[in-house]
KOLPA-47031 format. One record per residue: x, y, z of N, C-alpha, C in turn. Coordinates in pm, 1 decimal, decimal comma. Layout:
SITE:X:Y:Z:X:Y:Z:X:Y:Z
...
This chain:
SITE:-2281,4:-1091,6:-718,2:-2234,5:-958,1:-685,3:-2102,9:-970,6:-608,3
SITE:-2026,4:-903,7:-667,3:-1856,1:-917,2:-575,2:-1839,0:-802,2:-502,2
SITE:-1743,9:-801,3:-384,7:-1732,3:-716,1:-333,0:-1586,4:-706,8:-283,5
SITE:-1527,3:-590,1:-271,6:-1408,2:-579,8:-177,9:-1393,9:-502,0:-30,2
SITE:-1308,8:-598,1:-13,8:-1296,5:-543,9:174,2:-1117,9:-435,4:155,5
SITE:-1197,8:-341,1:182,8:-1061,7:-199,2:211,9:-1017,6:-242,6:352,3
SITE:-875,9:-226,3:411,4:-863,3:-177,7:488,9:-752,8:-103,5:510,2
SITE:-752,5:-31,7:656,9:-629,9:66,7:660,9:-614,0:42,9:785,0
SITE:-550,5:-67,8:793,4:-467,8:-125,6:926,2:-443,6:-42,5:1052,2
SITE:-347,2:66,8:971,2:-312,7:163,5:1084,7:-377,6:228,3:1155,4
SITE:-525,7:307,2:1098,2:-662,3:362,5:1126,4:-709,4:269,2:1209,2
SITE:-700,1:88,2:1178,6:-831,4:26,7:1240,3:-978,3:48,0:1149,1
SITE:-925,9:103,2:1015,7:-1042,3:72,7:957,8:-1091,2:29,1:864,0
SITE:-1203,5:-72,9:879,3:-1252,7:-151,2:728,8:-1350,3:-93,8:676,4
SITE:-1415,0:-81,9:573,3:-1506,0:-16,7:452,3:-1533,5:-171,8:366,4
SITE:-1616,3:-174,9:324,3:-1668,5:-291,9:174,1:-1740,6:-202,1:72,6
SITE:-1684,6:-253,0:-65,2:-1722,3:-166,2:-204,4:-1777,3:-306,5:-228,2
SITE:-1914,5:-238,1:-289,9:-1977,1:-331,7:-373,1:-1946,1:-296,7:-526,3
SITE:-1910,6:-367,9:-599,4:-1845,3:-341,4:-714,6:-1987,8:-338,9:-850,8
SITE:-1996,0:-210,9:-933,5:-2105,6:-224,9:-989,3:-2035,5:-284,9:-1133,3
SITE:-2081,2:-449,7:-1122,8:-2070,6:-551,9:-1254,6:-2110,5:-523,7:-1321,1
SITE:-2278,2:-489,4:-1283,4:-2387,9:-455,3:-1422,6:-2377,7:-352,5:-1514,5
SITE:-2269,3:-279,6:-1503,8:-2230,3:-129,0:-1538,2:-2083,4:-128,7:-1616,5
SITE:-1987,5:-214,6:-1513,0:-1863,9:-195,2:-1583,6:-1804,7:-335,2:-1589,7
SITE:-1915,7:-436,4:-1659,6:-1857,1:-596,0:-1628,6:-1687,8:-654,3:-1659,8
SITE:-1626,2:-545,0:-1755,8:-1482,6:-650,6:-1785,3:-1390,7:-578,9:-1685,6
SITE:-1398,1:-489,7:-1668,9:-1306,6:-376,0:-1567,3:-1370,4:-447,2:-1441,4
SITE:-1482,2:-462,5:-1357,5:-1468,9:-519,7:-1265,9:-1419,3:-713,7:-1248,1
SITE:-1448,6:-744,1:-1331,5:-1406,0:-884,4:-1364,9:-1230,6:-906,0:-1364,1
SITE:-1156,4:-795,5:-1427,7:-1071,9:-769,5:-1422,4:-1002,6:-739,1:-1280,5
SITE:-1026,1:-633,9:-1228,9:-1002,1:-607,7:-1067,3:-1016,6:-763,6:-1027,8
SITE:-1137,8:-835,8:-979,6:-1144,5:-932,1:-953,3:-1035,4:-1043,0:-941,9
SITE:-1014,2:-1030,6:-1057,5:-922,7:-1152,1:-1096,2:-786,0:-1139,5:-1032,0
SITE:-759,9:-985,6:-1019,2:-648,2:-959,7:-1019,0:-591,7:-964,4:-838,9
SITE:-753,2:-961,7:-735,9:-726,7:-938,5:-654,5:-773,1:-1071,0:-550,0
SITE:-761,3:-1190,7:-660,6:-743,2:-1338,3:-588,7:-669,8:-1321,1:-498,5
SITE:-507,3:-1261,6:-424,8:-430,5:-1333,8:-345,2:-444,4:-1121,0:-320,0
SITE:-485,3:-1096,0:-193,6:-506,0:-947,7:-129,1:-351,8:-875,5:-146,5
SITE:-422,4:-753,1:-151,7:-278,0:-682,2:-257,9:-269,4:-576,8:-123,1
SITE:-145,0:-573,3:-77,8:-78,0:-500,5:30,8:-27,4:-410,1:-38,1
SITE:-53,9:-286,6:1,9:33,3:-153,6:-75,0:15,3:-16,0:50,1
SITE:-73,5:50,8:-47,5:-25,2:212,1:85,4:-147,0:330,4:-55,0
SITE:-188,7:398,6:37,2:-304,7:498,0:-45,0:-217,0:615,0:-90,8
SITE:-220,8:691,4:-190,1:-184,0:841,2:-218,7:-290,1:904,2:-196,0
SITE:-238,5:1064,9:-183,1:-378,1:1149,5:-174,2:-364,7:1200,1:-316,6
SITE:-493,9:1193,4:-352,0:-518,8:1307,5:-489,3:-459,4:1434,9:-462,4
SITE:-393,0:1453,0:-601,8:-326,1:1615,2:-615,1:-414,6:1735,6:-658,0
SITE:-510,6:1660,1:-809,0:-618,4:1761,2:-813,5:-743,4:1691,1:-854,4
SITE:-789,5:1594,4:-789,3:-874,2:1557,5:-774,8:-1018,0:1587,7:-644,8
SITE:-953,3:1659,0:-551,7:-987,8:1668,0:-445,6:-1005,4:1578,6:-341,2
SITE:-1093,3:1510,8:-296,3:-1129,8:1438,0:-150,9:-1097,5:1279,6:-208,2
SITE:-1004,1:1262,6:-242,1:-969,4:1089,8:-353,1:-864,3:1061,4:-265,2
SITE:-846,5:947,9:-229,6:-737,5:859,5:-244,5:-660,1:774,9:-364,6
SITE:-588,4:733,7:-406,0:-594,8:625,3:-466,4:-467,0:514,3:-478,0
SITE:-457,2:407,7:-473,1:-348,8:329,7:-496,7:-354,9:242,8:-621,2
SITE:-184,8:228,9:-619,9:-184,5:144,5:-803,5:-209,3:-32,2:-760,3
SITE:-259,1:-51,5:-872,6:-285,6:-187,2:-896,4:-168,0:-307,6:-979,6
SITE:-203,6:-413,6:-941,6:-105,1:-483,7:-1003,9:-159,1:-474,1:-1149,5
SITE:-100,9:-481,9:-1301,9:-150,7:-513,4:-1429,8:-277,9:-638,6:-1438,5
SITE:-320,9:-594,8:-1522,1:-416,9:-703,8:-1542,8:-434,9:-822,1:-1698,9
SITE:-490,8:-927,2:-1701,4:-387,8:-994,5:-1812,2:-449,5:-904,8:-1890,7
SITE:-522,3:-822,6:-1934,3:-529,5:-703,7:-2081,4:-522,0:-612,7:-2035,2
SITE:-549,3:-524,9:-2180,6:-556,1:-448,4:-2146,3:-746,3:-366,5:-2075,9
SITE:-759,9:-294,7:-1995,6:-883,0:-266,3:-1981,3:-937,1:-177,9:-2041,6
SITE:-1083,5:-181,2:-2111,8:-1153,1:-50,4:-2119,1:-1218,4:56,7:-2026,5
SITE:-1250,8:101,6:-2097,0:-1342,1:223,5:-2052,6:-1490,6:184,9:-2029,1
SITE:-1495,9:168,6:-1898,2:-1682,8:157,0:-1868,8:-1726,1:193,1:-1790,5
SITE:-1824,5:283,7:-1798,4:-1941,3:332,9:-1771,3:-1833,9:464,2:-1656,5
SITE:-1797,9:571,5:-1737,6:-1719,0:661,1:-1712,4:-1804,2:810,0:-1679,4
SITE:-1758,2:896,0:-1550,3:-1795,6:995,4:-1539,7:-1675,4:1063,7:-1511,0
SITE:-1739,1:1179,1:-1501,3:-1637,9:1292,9:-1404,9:-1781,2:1358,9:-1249,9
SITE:-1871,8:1325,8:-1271,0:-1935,7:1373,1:-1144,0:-1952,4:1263,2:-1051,2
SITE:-1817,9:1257,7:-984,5:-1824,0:1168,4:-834,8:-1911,1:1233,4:-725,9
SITE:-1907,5:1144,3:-595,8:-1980,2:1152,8:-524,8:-1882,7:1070,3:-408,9
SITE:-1910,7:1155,3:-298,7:-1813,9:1045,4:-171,1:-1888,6:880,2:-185,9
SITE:-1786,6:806,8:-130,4:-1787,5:698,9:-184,5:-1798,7:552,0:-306,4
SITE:-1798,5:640,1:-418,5:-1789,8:630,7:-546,4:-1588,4:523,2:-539,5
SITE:-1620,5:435,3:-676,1:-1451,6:401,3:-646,4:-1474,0:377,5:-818,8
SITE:-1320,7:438,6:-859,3:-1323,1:450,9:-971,5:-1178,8:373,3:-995,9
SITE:-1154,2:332,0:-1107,5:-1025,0:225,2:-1195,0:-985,3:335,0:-1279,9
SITE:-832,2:318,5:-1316,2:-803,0:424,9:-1414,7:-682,7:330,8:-1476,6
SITE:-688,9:385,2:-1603,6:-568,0:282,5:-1664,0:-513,3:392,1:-1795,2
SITE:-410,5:357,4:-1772,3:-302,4:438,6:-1863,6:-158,4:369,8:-1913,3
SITE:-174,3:328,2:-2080,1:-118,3:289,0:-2129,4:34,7:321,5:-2102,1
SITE:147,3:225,6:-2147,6:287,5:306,1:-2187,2:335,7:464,5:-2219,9
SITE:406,1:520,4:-2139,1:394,3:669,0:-2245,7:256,1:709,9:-2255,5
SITE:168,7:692,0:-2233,4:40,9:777,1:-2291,7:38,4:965,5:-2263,1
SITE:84,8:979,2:-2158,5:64,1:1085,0:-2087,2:232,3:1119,8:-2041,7
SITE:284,2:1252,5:-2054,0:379,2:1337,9:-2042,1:450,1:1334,9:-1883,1
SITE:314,8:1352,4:-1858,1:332,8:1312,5:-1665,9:408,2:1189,7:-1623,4
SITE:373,8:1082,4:-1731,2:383,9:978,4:-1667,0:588,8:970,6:-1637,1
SITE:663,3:1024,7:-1690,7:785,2:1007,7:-1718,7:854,9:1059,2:-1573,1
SITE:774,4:1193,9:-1526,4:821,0:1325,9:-1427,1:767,7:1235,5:-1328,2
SITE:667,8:1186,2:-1294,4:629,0:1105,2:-1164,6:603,9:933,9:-1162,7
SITE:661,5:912,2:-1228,2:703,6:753,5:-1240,1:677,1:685,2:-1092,1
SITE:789,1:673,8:-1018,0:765,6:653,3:-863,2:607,5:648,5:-777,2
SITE:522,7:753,1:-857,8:399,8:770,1:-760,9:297,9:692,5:-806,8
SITE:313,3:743,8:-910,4:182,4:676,2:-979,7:190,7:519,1:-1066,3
SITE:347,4:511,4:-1150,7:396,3:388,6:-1214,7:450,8:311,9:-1151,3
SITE:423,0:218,2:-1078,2:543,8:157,9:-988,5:665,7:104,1:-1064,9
SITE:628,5:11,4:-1177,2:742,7:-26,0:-1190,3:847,5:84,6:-1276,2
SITE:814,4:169,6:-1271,1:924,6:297,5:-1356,3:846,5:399,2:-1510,5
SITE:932,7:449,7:-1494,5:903,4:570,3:-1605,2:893,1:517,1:-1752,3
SITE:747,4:510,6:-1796,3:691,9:461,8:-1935,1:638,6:349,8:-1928,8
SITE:590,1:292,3:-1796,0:533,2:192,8:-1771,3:372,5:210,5:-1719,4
SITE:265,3:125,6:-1766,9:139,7:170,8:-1777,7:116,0:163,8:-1619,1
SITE:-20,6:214,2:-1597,7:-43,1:269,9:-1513,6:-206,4:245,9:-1462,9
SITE:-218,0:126,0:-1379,8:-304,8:43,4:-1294,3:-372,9:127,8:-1169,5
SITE:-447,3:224,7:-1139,5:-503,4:298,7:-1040,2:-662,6:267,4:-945,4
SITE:-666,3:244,5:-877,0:-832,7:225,8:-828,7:-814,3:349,7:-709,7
SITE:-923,5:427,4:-744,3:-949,9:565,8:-664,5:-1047,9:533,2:-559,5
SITE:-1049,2:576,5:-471,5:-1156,8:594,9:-330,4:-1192,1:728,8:-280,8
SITE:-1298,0:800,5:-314,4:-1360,7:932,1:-326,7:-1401,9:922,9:-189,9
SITE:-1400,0:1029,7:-119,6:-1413,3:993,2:-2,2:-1525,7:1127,1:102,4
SITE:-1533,5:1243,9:-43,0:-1573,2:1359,7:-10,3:-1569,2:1437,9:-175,9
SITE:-1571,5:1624,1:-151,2:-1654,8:1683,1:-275,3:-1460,0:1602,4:-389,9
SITE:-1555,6:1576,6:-485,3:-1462,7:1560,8:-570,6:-1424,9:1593,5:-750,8
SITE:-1388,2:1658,1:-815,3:-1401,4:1671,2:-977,0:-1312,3:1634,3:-1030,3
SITE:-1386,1:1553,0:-1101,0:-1255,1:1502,3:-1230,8:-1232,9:1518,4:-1377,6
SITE:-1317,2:1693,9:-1338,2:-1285,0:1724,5:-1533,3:-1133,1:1759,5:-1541,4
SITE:-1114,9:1796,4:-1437,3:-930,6:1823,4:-1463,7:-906,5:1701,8:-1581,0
SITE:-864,6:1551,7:-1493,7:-854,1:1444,0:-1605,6:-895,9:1426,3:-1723,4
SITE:-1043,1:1477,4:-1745,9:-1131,2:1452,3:-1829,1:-1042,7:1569,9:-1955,6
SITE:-1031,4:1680,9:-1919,3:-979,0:1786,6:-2041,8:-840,8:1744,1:-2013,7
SITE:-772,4:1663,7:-1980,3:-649,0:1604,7:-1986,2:-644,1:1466,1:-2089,9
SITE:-778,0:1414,7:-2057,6:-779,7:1305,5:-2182,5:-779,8:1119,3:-2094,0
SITE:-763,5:1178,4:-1962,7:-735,3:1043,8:-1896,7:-908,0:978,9:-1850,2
SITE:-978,5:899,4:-1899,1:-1087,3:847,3:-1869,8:-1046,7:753,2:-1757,3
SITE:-1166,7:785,3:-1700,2:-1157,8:675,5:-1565,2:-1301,4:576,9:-1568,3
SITE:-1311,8:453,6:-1494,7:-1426,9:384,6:-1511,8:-1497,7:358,1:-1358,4
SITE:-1630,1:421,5:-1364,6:-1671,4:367,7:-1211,8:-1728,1:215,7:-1204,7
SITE:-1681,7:179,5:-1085,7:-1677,7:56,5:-1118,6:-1723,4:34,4:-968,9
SITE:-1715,8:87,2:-882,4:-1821,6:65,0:-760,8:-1852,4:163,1:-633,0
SITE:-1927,5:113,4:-534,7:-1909,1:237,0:-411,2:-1881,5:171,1:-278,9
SITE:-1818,8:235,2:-222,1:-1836,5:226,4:-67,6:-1971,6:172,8:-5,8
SITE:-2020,0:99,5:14,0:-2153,1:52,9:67,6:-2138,2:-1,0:222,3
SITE:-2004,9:22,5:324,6:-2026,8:25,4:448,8:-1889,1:68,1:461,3
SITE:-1871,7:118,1:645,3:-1749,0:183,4:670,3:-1738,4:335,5:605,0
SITE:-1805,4:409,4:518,3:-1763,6:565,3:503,6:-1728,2:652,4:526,3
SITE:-1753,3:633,3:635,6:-1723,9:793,4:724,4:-1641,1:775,7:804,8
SITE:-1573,3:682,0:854,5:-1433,6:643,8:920,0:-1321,1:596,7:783,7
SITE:-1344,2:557,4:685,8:-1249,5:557,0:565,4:-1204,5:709,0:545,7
SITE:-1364,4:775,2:548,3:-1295,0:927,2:491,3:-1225,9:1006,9:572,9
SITE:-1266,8:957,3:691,2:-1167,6:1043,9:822,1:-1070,1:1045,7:838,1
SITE:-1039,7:871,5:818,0:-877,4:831,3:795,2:-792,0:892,6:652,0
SITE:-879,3:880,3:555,5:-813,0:978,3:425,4:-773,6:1079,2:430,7
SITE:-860,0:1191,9:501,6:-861,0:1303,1:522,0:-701,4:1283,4:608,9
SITE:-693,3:1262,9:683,1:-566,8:1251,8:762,4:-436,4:1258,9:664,2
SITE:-448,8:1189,7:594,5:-349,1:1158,5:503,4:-292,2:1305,0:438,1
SITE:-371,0:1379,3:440,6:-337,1:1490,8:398,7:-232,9:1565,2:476,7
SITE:-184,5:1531,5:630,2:-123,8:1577,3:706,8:-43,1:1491,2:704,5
SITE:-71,2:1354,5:762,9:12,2:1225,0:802,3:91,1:1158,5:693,8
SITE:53,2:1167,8:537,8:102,1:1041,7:435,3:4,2:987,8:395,6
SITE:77,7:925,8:355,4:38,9:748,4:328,0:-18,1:692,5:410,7
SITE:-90,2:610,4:399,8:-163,4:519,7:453,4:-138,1:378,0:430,3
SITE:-70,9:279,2:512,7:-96,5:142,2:435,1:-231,6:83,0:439,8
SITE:-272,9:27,6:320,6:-395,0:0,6:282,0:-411,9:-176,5:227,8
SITE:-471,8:-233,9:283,5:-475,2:-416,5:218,9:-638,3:-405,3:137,6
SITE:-594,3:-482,3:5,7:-752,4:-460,6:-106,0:-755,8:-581,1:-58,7
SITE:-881,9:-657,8:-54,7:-911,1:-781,8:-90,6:-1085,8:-813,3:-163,9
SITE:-1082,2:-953,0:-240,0:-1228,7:-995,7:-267,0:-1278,3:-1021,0:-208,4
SITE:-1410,7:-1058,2:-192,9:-1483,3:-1131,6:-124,0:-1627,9:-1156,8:-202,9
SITE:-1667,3:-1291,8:-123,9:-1821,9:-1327,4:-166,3:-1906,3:-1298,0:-147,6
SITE:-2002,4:-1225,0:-207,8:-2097,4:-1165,4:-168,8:-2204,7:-1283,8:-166,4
């Protein structure tokens, strides 16, 4: 069982996701792999997602599927989202936020639900997302600090693995 350690430095606060393998094995295998050497970045707040965070990910060597996908989250739920080249119209107008490396470049996301959240918006948009694990300690000081974000920014945020 793998797990990752969240934190948000600035808050002082750590959280661990236990990542559900048995459910979404190549998408979490994937994350995994990707998050050998801890990936320093910064959280966005969801626009219409509601109570979400999420930050982009580095690429992974494939491309990923789709596993074991909803739209009825739940606080602490963490979901992967991946979006090809061009796939999506959006992707061109907000490049910077969501694409790091520029406009028409795919699009690496892991979400952190943190409170009420819906994601049929995405869903009748066409963008599938994969749950791939939950929050299983730290919750309620992750979401406090999220919640903030809504006033404050960004958040810098460090992902890392660990052994379970």
């Amino acid at each position: 069982m793998s797990e990752l350690r969240l934190e948000l430095p600035r808050s002082g606060v750590d959280a661990t996701i236990t990542l559900h393998e048995q459910y979404a094995p190549t998408v979490c295998g994937l994350i995994v792999e990707t998050l050998q050497a801890p990936l320093e970045t910064h959280t966005s707040h969801a626009c219409f997602a509601g109570h979400q965070v999420y930050c982009a990910l580095p690429p992974t060597r494939e491309t990923p599927p789709v596993e074991n996908t909803t739209i009825r989250v739940t606080a602490g739920d963490v979901l992967f989202f991946y979006a090809g080249p061009n796939s999506f119209a959006w992707m061109q107008r907000e490049a910077g936020r969501v694409a790091p490396d520029g406009p028409g470049s795919p699009v690496y996301e892991l979400a952190f639900t943190y409170g009420i959240s819906d994601l049929s918006y995405f869903a009748s948009e066409g963008w599938q997302g994969s749950l791939v694990g939950r929050i299983t300690a730290g919750l309620d000081e992750f979401g406090q600090a999220c919640a903030r974000t809504l006033v404050e920014g960004q958040e810098p945020l460090r992902l890392s693995c660990t052994d379970a």
